[in-house]
TORVOBA-66059 format. One record per atom (N, C-alpha, C): x, y, z. Coordinates in pm, whole numbers, plus 50000, padded with zeros to 5 digits. Example, Ala and Ser with C-alpha at 12.3 -4.5 7.8 and 13.67 -1.06 7.14 Angstrom:
513194943150780
512304955050780
513204967050780
512854977550708
513674989450714
512905000350787
REM end
This chain:
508514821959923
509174809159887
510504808759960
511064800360051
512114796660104
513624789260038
514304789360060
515614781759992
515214766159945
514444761960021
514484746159984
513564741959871
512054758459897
511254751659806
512094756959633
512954767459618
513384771459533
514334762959468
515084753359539
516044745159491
515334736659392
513974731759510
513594716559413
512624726459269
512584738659272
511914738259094
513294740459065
514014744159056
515634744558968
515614728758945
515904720959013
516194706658994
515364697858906
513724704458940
512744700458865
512764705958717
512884715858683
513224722458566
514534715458453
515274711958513
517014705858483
516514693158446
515504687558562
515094670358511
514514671158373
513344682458404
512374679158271
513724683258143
514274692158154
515054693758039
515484681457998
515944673558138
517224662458054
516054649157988
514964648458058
514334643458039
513814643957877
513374657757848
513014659757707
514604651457630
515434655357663
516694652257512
516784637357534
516534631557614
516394618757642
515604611057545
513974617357514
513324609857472
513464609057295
513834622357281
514314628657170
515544616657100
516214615257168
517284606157140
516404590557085
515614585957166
514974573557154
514234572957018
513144585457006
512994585256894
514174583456762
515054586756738
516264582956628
517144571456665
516984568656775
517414555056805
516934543756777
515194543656803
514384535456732
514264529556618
514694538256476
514144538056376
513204545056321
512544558356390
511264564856368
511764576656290
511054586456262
511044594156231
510374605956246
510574621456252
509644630656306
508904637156181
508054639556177
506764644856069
506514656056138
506284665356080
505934681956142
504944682855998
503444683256066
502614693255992
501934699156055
501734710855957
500994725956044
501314721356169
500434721856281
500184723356408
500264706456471
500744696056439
501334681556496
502774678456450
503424672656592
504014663756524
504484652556529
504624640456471
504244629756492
505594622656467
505674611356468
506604599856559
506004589056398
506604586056331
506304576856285
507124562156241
507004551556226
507984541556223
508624542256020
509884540956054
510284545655886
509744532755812
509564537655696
508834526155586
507074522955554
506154534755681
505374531955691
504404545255668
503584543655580
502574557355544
501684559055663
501314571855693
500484568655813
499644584455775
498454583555706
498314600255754
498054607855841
497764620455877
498624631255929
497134635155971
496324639756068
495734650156095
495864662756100
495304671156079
495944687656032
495044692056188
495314701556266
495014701356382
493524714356346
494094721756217
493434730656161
492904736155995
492074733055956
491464734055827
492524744855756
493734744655691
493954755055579
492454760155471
493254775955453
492204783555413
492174775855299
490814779955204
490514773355015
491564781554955
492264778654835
492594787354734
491394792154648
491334803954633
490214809254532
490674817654417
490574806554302
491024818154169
490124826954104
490874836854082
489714846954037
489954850653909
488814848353762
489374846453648
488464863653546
489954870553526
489264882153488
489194880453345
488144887753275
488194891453095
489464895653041
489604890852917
490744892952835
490384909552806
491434920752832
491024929352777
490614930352626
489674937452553
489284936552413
489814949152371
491204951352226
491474965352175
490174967552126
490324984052103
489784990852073
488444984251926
487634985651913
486754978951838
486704988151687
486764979651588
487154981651473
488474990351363
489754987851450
490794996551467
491424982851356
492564990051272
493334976651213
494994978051361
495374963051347
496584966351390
497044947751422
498304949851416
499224932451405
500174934851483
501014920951463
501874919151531
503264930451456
503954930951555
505224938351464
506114928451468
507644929051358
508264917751336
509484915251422
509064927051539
510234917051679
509144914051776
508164917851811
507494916651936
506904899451903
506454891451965
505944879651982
504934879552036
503964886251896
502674892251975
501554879551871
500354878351930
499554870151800
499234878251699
499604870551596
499674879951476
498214881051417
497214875051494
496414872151443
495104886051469
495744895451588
495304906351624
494564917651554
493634925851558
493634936151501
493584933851314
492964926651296
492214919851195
491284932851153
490974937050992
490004946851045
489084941650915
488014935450945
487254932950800
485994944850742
486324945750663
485074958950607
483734953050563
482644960350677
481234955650670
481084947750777
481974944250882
481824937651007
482214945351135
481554949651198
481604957051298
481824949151423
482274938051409
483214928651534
484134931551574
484494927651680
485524931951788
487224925251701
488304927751706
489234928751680
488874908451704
489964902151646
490024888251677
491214883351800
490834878851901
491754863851951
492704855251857
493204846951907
494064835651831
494994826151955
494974816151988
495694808952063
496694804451984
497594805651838
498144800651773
499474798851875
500434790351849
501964795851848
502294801651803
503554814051830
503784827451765
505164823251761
506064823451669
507584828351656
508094839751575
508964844951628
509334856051531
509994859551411
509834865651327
509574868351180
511144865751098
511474854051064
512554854850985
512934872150934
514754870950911
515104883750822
514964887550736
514734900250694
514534906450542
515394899750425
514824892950308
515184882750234
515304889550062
513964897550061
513924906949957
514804917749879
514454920149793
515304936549788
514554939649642
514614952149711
513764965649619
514174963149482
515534961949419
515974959049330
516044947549229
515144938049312
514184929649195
513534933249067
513614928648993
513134936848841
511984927048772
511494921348860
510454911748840
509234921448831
508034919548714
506774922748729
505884916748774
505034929448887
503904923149041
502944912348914
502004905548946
500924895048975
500364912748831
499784902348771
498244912748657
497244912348757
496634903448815
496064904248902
496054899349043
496634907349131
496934902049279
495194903049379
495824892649490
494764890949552
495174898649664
496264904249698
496724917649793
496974927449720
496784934049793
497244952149706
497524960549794
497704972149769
498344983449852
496984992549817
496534997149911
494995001349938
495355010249943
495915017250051
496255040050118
497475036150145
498055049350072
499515053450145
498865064850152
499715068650288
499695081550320
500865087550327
501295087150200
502985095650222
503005107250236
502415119150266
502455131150284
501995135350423
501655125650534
501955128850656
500335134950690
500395142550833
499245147650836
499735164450891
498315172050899
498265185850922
499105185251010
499155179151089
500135180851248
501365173751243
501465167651146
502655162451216
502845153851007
503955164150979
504615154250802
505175143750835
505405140750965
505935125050944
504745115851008
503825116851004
502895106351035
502665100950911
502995090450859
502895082250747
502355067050783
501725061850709
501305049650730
501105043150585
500935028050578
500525020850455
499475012350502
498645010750403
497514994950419
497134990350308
497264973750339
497364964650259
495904960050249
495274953550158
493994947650145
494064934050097
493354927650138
492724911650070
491764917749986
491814914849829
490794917549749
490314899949704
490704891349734
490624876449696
489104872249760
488554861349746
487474856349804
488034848049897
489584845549944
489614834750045
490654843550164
491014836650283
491584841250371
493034837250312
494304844750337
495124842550304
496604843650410
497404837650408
498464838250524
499534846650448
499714858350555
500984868350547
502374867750579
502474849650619
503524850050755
504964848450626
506044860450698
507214861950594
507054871950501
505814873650421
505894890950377
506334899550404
507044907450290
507834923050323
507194930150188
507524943750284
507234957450214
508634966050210
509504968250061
510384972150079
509984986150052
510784997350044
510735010650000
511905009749895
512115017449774
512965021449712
514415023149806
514595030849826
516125034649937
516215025350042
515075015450036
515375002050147
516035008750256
514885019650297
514895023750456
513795019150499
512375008450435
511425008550532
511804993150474
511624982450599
512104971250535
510974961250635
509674962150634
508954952850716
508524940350654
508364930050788
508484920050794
506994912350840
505894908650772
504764904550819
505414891150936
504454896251025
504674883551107
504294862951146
504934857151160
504684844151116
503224839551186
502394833551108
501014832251175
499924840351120
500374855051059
499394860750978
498424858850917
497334858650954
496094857150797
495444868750789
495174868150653
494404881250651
493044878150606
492014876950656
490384873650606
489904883050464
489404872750375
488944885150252
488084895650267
488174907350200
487934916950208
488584925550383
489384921450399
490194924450552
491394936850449
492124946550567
492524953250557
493584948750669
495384957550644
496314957650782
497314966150747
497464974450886
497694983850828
499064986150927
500414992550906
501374993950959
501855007550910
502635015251039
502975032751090
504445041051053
504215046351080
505505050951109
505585061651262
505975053351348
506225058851469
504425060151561
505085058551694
503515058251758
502545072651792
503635080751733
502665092751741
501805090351616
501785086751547
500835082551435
499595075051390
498825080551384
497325074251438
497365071551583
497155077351691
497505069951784
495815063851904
494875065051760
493865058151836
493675046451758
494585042651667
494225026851631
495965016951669
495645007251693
496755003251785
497594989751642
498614990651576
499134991851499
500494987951472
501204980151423
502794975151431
503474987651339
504564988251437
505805003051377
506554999351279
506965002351224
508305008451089
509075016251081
510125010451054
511035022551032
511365030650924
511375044250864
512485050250769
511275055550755
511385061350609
510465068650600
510185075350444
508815076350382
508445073950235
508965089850192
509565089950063
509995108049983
508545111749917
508365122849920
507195128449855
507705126449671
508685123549616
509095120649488
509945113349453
510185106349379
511195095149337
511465087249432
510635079349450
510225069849539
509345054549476
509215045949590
508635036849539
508645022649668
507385015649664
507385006349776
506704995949735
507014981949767
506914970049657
506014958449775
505464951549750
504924937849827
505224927649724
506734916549830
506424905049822
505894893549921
505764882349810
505264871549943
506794865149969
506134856550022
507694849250143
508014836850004
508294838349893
509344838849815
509914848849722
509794854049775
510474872649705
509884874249557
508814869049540
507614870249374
507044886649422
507214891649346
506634907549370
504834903749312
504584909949465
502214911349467
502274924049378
502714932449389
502144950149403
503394958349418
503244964849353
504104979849395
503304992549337
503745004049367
503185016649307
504445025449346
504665036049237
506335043049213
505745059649217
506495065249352
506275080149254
507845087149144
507205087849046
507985088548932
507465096048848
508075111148864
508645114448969
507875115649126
506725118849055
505175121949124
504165106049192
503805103749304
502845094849305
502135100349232
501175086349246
500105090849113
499035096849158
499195094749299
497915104449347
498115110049500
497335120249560
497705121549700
497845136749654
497885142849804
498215161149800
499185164849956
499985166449908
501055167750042
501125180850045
499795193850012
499455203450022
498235206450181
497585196750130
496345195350148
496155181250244
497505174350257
497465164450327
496385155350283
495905152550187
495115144250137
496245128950072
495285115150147
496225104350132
495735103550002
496435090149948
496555083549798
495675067949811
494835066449755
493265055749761
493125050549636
493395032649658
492875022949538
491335026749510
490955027949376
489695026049358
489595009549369
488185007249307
487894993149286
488254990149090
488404996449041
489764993048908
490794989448944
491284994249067
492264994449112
493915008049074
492935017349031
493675031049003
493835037349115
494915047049110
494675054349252
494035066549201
493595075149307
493115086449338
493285093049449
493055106749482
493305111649593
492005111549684
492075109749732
491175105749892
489655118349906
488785117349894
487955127949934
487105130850002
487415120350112
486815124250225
486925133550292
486445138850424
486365154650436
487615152450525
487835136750633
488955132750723
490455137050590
490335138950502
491605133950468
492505122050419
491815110650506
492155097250487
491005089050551
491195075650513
490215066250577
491145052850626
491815057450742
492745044850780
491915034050817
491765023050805
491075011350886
489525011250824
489065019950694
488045023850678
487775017150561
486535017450483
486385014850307
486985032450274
487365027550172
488025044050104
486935047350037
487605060450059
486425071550006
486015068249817
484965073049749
485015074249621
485465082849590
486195077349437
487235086549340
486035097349325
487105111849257
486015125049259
485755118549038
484815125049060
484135123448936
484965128948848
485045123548723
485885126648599
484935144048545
486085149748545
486285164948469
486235162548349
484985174348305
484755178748123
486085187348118
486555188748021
487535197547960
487595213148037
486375221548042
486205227348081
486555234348237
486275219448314
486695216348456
487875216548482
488535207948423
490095197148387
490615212148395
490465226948293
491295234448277
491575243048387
489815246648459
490135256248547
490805253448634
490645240448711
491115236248793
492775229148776
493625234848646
494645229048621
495575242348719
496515234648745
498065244448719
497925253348662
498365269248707
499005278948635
499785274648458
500405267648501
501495263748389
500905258548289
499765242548328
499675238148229
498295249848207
497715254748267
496365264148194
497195270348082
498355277348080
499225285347997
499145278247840
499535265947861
499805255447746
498395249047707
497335252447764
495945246147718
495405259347720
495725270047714
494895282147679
496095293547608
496245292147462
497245300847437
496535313047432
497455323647440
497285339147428
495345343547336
494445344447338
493175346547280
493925352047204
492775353047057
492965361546954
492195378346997
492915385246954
492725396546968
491395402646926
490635408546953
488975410846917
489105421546780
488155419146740
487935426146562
488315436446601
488615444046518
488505460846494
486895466146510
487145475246598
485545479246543
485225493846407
484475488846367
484595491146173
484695507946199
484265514946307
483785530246316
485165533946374
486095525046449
486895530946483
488255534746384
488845552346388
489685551746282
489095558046160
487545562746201
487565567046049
487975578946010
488195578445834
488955590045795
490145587345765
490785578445822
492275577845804
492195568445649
493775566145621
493975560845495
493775550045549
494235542345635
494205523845698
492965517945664
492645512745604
491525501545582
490785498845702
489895495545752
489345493845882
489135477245858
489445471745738
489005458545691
490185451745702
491545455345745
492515453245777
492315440045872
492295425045833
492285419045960
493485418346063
493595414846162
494265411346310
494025394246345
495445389646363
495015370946331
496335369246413
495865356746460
496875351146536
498195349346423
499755350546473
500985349546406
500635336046324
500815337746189
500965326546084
501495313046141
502765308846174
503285294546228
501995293646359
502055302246431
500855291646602
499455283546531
498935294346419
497685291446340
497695277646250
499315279246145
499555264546060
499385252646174
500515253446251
500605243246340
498815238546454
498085248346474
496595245446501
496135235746451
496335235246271
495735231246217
496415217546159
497465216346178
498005200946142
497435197946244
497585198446413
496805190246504
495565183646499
495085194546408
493585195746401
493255178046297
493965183846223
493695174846090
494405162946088
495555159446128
496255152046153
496955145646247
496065145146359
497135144546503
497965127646493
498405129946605
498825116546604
498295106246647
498465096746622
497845090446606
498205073246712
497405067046765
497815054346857
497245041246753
498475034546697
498045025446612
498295012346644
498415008946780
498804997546786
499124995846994
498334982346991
498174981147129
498374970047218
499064963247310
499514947247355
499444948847496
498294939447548
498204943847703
498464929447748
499604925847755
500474909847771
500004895447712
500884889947725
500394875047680
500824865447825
500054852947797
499944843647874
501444841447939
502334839647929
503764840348010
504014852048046
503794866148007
504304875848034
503634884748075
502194886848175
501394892648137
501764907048144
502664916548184
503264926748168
503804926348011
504364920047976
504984922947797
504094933447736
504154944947717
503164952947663
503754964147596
502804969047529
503294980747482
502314986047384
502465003047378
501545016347278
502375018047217
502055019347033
502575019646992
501965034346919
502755050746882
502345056946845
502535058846677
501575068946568
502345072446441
502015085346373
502685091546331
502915105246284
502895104546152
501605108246128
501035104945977
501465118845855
502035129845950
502165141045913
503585140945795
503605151445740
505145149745652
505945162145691
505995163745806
506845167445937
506955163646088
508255163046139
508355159146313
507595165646391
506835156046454
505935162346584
506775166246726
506975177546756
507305178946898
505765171547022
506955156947084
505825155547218
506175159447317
506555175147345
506855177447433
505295180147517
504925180647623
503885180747685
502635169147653
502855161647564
502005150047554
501845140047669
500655133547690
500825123947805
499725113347737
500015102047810
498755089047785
498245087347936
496875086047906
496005080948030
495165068848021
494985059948107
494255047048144
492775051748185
492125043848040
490245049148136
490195031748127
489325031048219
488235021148321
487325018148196
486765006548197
485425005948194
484095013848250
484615019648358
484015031148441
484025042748417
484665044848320
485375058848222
486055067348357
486875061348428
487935065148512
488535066748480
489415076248458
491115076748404
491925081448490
493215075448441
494455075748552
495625078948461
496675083248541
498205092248416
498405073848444
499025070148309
499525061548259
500795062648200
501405073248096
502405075648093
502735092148124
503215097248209
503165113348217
503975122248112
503525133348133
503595143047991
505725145048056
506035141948166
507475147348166
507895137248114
507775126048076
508935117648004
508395113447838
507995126247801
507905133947694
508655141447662
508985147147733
509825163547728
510985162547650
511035168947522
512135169147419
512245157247322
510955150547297
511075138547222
510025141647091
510645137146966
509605136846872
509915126646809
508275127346708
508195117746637
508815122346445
509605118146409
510015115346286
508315118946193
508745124846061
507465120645986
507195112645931
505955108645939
505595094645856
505955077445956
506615083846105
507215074146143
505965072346296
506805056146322
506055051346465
506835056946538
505865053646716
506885057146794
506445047846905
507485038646966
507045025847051
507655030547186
505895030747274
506145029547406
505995017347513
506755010147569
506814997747651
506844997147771
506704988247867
506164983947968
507574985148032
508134990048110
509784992548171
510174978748208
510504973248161
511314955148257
510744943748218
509734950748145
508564940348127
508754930347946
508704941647901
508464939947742
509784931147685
509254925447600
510244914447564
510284912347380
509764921747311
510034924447211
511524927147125
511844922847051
513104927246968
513004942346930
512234948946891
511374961746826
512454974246979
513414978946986
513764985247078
512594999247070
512165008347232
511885012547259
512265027447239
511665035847207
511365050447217
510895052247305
510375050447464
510135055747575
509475039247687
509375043747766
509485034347894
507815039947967
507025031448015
506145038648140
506545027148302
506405034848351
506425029448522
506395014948532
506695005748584
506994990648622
505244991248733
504844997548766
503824995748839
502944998848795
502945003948629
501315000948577
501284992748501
499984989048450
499924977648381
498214980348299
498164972848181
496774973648115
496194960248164
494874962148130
493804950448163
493464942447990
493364930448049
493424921647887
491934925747784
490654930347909
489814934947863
489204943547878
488364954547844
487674966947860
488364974647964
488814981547892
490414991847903
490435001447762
491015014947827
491175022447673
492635028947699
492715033547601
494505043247632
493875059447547
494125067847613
494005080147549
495365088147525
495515095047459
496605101847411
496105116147439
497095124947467
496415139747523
497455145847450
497345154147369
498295164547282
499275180047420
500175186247398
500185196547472
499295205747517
497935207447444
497165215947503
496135209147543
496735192947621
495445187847702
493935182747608
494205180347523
493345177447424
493505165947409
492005153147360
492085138347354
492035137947170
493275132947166
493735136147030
493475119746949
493445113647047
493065095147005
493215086247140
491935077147087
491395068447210
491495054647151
491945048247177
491935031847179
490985021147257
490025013447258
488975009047360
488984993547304
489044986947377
488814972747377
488464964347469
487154959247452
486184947047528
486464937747516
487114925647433
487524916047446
488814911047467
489084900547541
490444896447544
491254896847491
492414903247471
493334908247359
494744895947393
494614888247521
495974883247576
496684876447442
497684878647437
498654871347345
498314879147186
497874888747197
497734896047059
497434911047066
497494917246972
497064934446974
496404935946906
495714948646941
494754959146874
495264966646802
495154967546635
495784973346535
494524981846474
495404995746471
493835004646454
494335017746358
493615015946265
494035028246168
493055042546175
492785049046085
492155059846114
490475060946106
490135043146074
488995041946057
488375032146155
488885021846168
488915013446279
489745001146320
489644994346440
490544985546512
490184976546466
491364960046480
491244948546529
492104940146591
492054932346636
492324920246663
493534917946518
494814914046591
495954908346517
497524904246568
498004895646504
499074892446554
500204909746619
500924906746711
501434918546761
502944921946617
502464933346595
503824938546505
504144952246541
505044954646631
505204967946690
506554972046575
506484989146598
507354994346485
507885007746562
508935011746591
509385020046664
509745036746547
510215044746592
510535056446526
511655057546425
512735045546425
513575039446318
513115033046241
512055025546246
511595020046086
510075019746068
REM end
């Protein structure tokens, strides 16, 4: 290439440049406007739609729509009361082997704790929630794995949203979440910490239940107490030996759990163990109380050959000490006696009260005495325990009135108190009385509706009558 032909592409190059900004200019001079899509771009007059050819097909969008994961299948577990989870989750109904439930509801999170333990209100006579298993004694591996579960015993589905479960020391303070239902015969169950159960998936809690003097309450979302159960000093059932949880029957008594697991979280609970003959009841008692239900044997005869020759009589009897033998035998002949019985009235259905009497013409020591609740099922449960006995007697010739703690509303003041979390049934229900050596010293039984009146029962038989309770002062 020579000088001249090199000049004219420089010159040619410089034109087309000026040439391009030239035309460039005309376009915005015009009135037009430039459009850039994908791969064109176009010149169009302003004010005027014009569409666009695409020089090249854009790719499809393709959505790809995966399964909702499904928890674990037949596990209980909910929302907890900060997460903004559907509360409607982890549903667990007994006898349905369906997958945990869905819910598209709206979820908001759980108003603040409104309640307090220190309500002195008595739960529902008959609630349609209850407190099914505690497991306050933890497991083999680990004493702080604790959990609670609640049950629908009602025939309808019911909404949880705003429910709390306080503890006594109002360290466990949960909050059902808003949206809750619980389907009848459904179970839900909430932990303490996630090492705890950690194959059923479950809302956390904080603090944590005492193996004694304790106590944990259900209200609904107006602070009306459903349920509670107190250990006082003792739950009423459970083995924090043996790690065995604490299980509603269908009376609704507790018992200790006897399944071979230990517990039945998310499960139907195990059946109560079968009621003990006397015989049973003893071997299987305490050291202590065997002591007090088996005094010292009487010493075996003389044998007639042994000794002979001497001056001593061989006819000499050997007998238990005079006072252990008298006192045998007032029990025997005269025990005490349960004369009088009130398992609430229509406003109050807690107002209640056993009324005891000491027919003897001396004071009964009740020290070691206790009252127990049988079933229609001939189930029995501690109703009042033998320690809040300890150092109390009865006057001779006198009553002795035991009442419902918070409940009872009688003028007649009280000689002893039982637990705020038991309660009698208006019909077919008994009360037994157990002497110190574990002996059923008097039984009370009634099939018909007693509400708004008592069972007045002498040494021959009961009825039906206006309530007249009489305490150890008059």
């Amino acid at each position: 290439m020579n000088y001249k032909e090199l000049k004219f592409l420089i010159i040619g190059a410089t034109s087309g440049a000026t040439l391009a900004i030239f035309v460039f200019l005309i376009f915005f001079s015009t009135g037009h406007k430039i459009v850039e899509s994908d791969n064109l771009i176009a010149r169009i007059p302003i004010g005027e739609n014009i569409a666009i050819a695409k020089t090249q097909e854009a790719a499809p969008v393709v959505k790809t729509t995966y399964p909702t994961p499904k928890p674990p299948s037949g596990k209980v577990a909910g929302a907890t009361n900060s997460d903004n989870v559907d509360p409607s989750l982890g549903i667990f109904t007994l006898g349905n082997d369906s997958e945990q439930k869905t819910s598209t509801k709206e979820k908001s999170e759980a108003p603040e704790t409104k309640c307090s333990y220190q309500d002195d209100s008595s739960p529902a006579k008959n609630p349609d929630i209850i407190f099914n298993e505690v497991n306050w004694m933890g497991s083999q591996e680990n004493s702080n794995a604790e959990w609670l579960e609640i049950k629908n015993i009602s025939s309808k589905t019911l909404t949880l949203s705003g429910w709390e479960i306080i503890d006594l020391k109002e360290q466990i303070k949960y909050i059902f979440p808003n949206g809750l239902e619980l389907p009848q015969n459904s179970l839900y169950l909430i932990k303490r910490g996630e090492s705890t159960l950690k194959n059923i998936s479950a809302p956390i809690y904080t603090g944590a239940l005492s193996n004694t003097d304790e106590g944990i309450k259900l209200f609904n979302n107006d602070c009306s107490l459903v349920d509670l159960v107190e250990a006082d000093p003792k739950w009423p059932a459970g083995d924090s030996k043996n790690r065995l949880s604490m299980e509603r029957g269908g009376d609704l008594t507790w018992h200790t759990c006897t399944a071979k697991s230990g517990s039945t979280p998310a499960e139907r609970n195990s059946n109560p163990p079968e009621p003990l003959d006397d015989e049973q009841s003893l071997s299987s008692a305490d050291p202590a109380e065997q002591d007090l239900a088996n005094p010292d044997p009487e010493p075996a005869s003389p044998d007639p050959n042994e000794g002979a020759g001497e001056t001593t009589p061989t006819s000499t009897p050997e007998v238990i000490p005079e006072p252990e033998q008298q006192t045998q035998e007032v029990v025997d002949s005269d025990p005490v006696q349960i004369t009088e019985v009130m398992a609430g009235t229509a406003s109050s259905t807690n107002d209640e009260f056993i009324e005891l009497y000491n027919p003897n013409d001396q004071a009964i020591d009740l020290t070691g005495y206790a009252i127990k609740k049988k079933t229609s099922s001939g189930s029995e449960s501690s109703f009042v325990a033998s320690s809040r006995f300890e150092g109390l007697t009865i006057p001779a010739g006198k009553h002795f009135l035991i009442v419902h703690d918070g409940s009872y509303t009688g003028s007649v003041s009280a000689d002893l108190t039982w637990p705020t979390s038991y309660s009698l049934a208006y019909s077919n229900n008994s009360v037994i009385l157990y002497n110190s050596e574990g002996k059923n010293i008097s039984e009370v039984s009634w099939t018909e509706d007693i509400q708004d009146q008592s069972y007045v029962c002498d040494s021959r038989s009961c009825s039906v009558s206006s309530p007249d309770p009489q305490n150890s002062s008059n």
